[in-house]
N, C-alpha and C positions, 0 to 999 in steps of 0.2 A: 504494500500500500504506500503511497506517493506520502512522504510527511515534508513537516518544512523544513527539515535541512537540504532537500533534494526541491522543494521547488524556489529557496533561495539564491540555488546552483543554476535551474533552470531560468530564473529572472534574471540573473548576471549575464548568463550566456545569452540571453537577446538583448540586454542595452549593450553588450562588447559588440554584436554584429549588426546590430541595429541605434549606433548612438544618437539619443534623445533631439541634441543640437544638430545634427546635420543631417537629419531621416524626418523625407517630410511624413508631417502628423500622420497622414491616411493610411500612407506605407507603414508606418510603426504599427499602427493600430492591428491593421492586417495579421503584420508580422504577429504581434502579440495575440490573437486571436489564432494563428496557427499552431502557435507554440502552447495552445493549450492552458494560457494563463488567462485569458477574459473571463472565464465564470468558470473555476477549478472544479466543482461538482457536475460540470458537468458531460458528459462522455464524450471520451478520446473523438476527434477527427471534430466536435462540434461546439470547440474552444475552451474545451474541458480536460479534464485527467480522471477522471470518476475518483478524484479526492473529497476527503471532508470538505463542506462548503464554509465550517469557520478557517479553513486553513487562504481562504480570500485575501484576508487580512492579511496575511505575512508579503504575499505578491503586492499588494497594492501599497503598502508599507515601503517598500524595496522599491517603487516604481516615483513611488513621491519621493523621496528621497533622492533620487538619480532625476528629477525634473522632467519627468517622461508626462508625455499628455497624458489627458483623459477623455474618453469618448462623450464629454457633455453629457453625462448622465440626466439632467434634468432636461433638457432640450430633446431624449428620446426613451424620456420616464415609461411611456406609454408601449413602446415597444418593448423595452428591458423587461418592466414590472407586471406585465400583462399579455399582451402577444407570442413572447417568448416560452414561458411558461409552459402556455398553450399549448404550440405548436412541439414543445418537447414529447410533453404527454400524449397528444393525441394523432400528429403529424404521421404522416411516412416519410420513410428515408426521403424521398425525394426534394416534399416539402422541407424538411429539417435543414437541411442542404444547396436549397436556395434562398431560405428566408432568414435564417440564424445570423450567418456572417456579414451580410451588408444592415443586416439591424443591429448588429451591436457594435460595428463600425460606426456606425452612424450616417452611412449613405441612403439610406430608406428612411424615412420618418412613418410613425404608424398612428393612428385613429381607432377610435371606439362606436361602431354603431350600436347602440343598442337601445339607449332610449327611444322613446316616441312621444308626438305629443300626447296619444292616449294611452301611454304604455311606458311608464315613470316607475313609480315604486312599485306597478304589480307591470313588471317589465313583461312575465309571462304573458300575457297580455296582447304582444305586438302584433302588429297585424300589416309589417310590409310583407309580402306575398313574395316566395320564389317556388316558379313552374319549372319540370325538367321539358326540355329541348333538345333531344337528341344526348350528344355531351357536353350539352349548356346548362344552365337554369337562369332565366330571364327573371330578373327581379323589379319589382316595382314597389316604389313604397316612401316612405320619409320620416327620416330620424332627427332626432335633436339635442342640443348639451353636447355637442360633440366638440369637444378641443382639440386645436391642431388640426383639424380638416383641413384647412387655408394652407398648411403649410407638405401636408402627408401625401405620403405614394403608397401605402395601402391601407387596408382597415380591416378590423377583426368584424364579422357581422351578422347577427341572429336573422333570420328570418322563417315565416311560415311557409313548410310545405306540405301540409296536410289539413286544412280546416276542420275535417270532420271529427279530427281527435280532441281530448282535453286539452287545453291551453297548454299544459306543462310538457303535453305529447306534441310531435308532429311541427317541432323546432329543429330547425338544421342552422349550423353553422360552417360561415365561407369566409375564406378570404377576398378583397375584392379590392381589385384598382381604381385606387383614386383616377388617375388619369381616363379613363372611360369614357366617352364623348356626354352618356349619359347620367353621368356624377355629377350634377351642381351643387355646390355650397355658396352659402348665404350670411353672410354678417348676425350676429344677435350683438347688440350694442345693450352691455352691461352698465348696472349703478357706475362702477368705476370711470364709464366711457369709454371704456376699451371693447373688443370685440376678440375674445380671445377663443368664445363660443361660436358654434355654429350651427344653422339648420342643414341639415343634407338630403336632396330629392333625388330619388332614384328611378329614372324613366327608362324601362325597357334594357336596364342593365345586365349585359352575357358573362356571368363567370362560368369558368372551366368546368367542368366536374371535377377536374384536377386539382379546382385550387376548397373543395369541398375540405371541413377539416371532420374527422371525425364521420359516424356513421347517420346515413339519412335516419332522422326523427330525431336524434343523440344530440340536438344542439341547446337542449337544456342540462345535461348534464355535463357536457365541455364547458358549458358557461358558466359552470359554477366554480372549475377551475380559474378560469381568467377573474372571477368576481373578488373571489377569496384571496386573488395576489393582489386584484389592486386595491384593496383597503389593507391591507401588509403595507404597499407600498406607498400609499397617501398617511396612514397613521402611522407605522411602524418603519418611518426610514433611518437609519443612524444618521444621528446628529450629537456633535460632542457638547459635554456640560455649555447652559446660558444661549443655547444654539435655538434657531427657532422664534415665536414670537418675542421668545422672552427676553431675547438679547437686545433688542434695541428699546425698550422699557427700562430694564436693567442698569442700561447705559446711560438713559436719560436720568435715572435717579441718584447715579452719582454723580454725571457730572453738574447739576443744575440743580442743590442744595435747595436754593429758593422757592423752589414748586412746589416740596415736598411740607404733606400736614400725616399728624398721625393716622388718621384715618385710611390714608392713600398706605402708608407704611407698613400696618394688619393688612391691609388686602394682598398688594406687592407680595409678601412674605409668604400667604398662605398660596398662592398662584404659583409662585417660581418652585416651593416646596410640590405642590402639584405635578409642575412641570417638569422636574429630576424624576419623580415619580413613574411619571409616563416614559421618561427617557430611560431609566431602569428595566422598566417593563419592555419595552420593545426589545430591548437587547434581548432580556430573557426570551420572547416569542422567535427571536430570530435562532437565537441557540436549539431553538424545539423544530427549527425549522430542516434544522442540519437531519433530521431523522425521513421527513417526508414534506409532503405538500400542506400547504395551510391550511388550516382550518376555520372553523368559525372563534373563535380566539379575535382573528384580525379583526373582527368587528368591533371586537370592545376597545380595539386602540384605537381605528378608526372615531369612535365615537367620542372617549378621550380628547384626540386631535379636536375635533368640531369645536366642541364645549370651551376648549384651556383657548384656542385662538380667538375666539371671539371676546372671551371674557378678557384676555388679555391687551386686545386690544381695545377695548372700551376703556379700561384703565389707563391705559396710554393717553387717549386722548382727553379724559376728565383730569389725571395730570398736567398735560400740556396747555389747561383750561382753553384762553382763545384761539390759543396758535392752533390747537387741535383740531379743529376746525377747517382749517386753510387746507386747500386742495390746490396739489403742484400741479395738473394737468388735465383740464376735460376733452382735450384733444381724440379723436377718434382714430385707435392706434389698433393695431390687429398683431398684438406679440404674438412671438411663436413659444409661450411659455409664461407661466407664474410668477412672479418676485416678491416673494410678500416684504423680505428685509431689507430690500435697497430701494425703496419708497419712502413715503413720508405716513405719518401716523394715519393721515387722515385716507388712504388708500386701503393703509394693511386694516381699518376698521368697515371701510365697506366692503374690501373682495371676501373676510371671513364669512360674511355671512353668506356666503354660498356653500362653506364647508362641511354644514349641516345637510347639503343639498344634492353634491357631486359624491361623486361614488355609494352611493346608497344614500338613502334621506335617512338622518339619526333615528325617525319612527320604524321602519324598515329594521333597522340593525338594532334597536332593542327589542321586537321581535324574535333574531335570528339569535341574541345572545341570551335571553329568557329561553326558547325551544330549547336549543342546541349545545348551549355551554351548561344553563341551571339544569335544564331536564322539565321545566315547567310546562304543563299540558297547554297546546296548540292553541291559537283561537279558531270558532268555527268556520269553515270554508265552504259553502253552498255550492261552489260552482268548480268544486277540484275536479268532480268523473263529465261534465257537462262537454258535449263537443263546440268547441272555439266556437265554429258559423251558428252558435245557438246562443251564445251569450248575448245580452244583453251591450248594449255601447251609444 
């Protein structure tokens, strides 16, 4: 079994043949993706070693240290934390093989279709339509909340191909090109002003049968793969101590003595003690994670995250009293990505409250941590054995 004396050896051996300063980024990246070191858990040939996945650490340790990039992890959250995953578990060879390595490069950017507008928190629900066609399935339909569209070349994507079943039945999932004549995306202009969201219409859209993930009707049960990583990965990301909301609060309280009343000073205290807490816990979930795939555990950090940012940053701004207030920018801007810490208070107070929203709505996930993690009896479901084209809408 691979341990870290031997993948120390192996990090040396590609910054000596590939040095950081004079290997453009892409090529590194590559290289470091062949050699096995981009995600150590995971199997030889598909930028893995089938090592422990805490043995990560020691590689990316070795890599910071010798000034070696990084594949903008945040900039292709979506594909690392979700997509990937996925397509481990469920893929063939084939797919493993062409979608792995340019998504963890960072040359593919990926998307999430799954919301809908009538098809949110009871996602099963969805109702874009995909028909087989020979070795097509022509899909028709329109998702929403989707980040990154604007900027992605492919997307992870539930759809219906069976109406007559229960909702939970008769879901497939595909991969699907952005680039498509018939993929349009559409701005949703947020509190913030930004447009980091997006609606997506899908008109007469031909995926593969090839690019199908998983088996026709199975696309509720791969989805709950991809569900269960990305609330791991929106709640449960490593971040080192004061990291997160709470470092630029934190910062504002020592350096600007003036602001500060005891009142603000019990709350501050019980928040950032919170906030070690939650950062505790994620380590721990990620150590559980070295054994298998996530579980419903992620939820409860997920829900954590929502709760501690918001509250966090309300405090910030009743802090900063007026200034709190003042907004740097209502410019209509379409990032390709999140920043909650390099804004000004009065952003990171209004994009939080989406946190409760994205990746599962906090109602949804105390649900799934009441069933799943206490074991407490279900609430009722009238419409679980009901065939989809008979529900109500």
């Amino acid at each position: 079994m691979t341990d870290a004396a031997e993948l120390r050896t192996r990090t040396q051996e590609l910054l000596k043949a590939h040095p950081p300063a004079t290997t453009d980024r892409t090529d590194f990246l590559k290289a470091r993706f062949d050699a096995g070191l981009a995600w150590v858990h995971y199997p030889v040939g598909l930028g893995g070693l089938d090592a422990p996945r805490s043995l990560q650490a020691v590689v990316d340790a070795e890599l910071e240290a010798a000034g070696a990039p990084d594949n903008d992890p945040r900039r292709i959250g979506i594909g690392l934390g979700m997509a990937a995953p996925t397509i481990l578990a469920y893929g063939t060879e084939e797919q493993k093989q062409r979608f792995l390595r340019p998504l963890w490069v960072g040359e593919e950017v990926w998307c999430q279709l799954f919301s809908e507008p009538g098809a949110g928190s009871d996602l099963a629900a969805l109702g874009t339509r995909a028909v087989r066609d020979g070795d097509s399935w022509v899909v028709n339909g329109q998702k929403v909340w989707t980040s990154s569209a604007h900027v992605a070349r492919w997307a992870i994507l539930i759809a219906r191909t069976d109406p007559d079943l229960p909702k939970h039945r008769g879901i497939t999932y595909f991969l699907c090109d952005m680039t498509d004549p018939g993929v349009e995306v559409r701005p949703l202009r947020q509190i913030t002003g930004e447009a980091e969201f997006n609606e997506v219409f899908l008109t007469d859209v031909r995926i593969p049968d090839a690019h199908r993930l998983g088996e026709v009707g199975d696309g509720w049960k791969v989805a709950q793969t991809t569900l269960n990583n990305e609330r791991v990965a929106i709640g449960g990301a490593r971040i080192p101590r004061e990291g997160g909301m709470i470092g630029p609060v934190s910062r504002t309280w020592r350096e600007r003595p003036e602001l500060r009343t005891h009142d603000l000073h019990q709350r501050l205290l019980d928040l950032w003690v919170d906030a070690e807490v939650a950062r505790l816990t994620g380590e721990r979930l990620r150590q559980q994670l070295v054994a298998g795939q996530p579980g419903p555990e992620g939820s409860g950090m997920k829900l954590a995250f929502a709760r501690l940012n918001q509250e966090i940053s309300g405090l910030e701004v009743e802090l900063l009293g007026e200034e709190g207030l003042l907004y740097g920018d209502w410019t209509m801007r379409r990032p390709e990505l999140v920043d909650f810490t390099g804004r000004d208070a009065g952003y990171r107070y209004l994009r939080s409250k989406g946190n409760s929203i994205e990746g599962g709505t906090s109602e949804v996930l105390l649900n799934i941590v009441a069933e799943r993690v206490l074991g407490l009896p279900s609430e009722p479901r009238n419409d679980k054995d009901v065939a989809w084209k008979d529900l109500a809408r």
